[in-house]
C-alpha positions as semicolon CSV with decimal commas, in nm:
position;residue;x (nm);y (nm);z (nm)
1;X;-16,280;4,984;2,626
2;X;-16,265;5,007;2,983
3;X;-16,173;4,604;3,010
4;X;-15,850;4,689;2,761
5;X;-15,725;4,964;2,951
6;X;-15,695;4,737;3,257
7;X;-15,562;4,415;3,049
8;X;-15,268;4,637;2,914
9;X;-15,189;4,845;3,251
10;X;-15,205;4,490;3,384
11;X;-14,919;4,401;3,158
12;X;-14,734;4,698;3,165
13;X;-14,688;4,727;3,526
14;X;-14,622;4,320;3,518
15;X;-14,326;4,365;3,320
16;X;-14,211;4,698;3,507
17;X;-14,247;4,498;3,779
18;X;-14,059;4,220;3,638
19;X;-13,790;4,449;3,523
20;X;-13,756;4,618;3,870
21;X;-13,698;4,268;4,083
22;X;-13,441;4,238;3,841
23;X;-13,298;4,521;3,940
24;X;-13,333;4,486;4,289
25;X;-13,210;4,192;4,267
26;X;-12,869;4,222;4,071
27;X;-12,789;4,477;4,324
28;X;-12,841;4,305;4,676
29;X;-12,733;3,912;4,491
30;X;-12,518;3,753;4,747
31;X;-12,418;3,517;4,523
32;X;-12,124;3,485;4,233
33;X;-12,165;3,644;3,912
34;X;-12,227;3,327;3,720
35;X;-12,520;3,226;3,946
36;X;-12,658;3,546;3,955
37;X;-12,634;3,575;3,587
38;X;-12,781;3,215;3,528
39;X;-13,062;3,327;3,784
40;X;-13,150;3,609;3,586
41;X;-13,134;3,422;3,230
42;X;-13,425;3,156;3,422
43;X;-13,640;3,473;3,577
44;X;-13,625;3,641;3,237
45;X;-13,724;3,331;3,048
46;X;-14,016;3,290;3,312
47;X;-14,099;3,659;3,231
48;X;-14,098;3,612;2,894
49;X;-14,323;3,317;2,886
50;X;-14,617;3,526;3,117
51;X;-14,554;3,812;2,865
52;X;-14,662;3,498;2,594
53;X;-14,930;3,374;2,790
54;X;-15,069;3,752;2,860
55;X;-15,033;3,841;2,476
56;X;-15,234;3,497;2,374
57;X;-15,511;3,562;2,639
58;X;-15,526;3,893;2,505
59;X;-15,558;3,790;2,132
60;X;-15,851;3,534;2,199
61;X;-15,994;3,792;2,452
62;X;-16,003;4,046;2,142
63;X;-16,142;3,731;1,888
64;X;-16,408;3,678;2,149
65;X;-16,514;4,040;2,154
66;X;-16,508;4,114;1,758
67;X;-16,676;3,771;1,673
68;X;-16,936;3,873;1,936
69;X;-17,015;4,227;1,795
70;X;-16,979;4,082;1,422
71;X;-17,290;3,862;1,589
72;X;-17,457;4,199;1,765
73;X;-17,419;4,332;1,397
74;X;-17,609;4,100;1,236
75;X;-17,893;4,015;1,467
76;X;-17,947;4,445;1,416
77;X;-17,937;4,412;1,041
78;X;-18,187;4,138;1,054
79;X;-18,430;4,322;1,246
């Protein structure tokens, strides 16, 4: 249980963290608004495909774990 609480704080403060160099950076852009804005469209595509990649990792993570302890269960039936 342990291993899941730090996988999701993990993503949690990755995409507060995301969310808050957006911020940051809207408000000190020295650029135009249509560069900043097509900077921000790439950075929140790249965040959005690290949110995929963390949500995958944690699916197979969890198949992993429950096809494991489906094996655990088993091996204790059998004995």
């Amino acid at each position: 249980m342990l291993d899941r609480e730090k996988g999701t704080g993990f993503a949690i403060g990755m995409l507060a963290g995301a969310a808050l160099g957006l911020a940051v950076g809207i408000l000190y852009a020295p650029r135009s608004g249509a560069e900043t804005r097509a900077i921000m469209l790439e950075k929140t595509e790249e965040a959005r495909s690290k949110a995929r990649d963390i949500v995958q990792e944690a699916r197979e993570r969890a198949k992993r774990i429950i096809e494991d302890a489906k094996g655990k269960a088993a091996e204790d039936q059998e004995q």
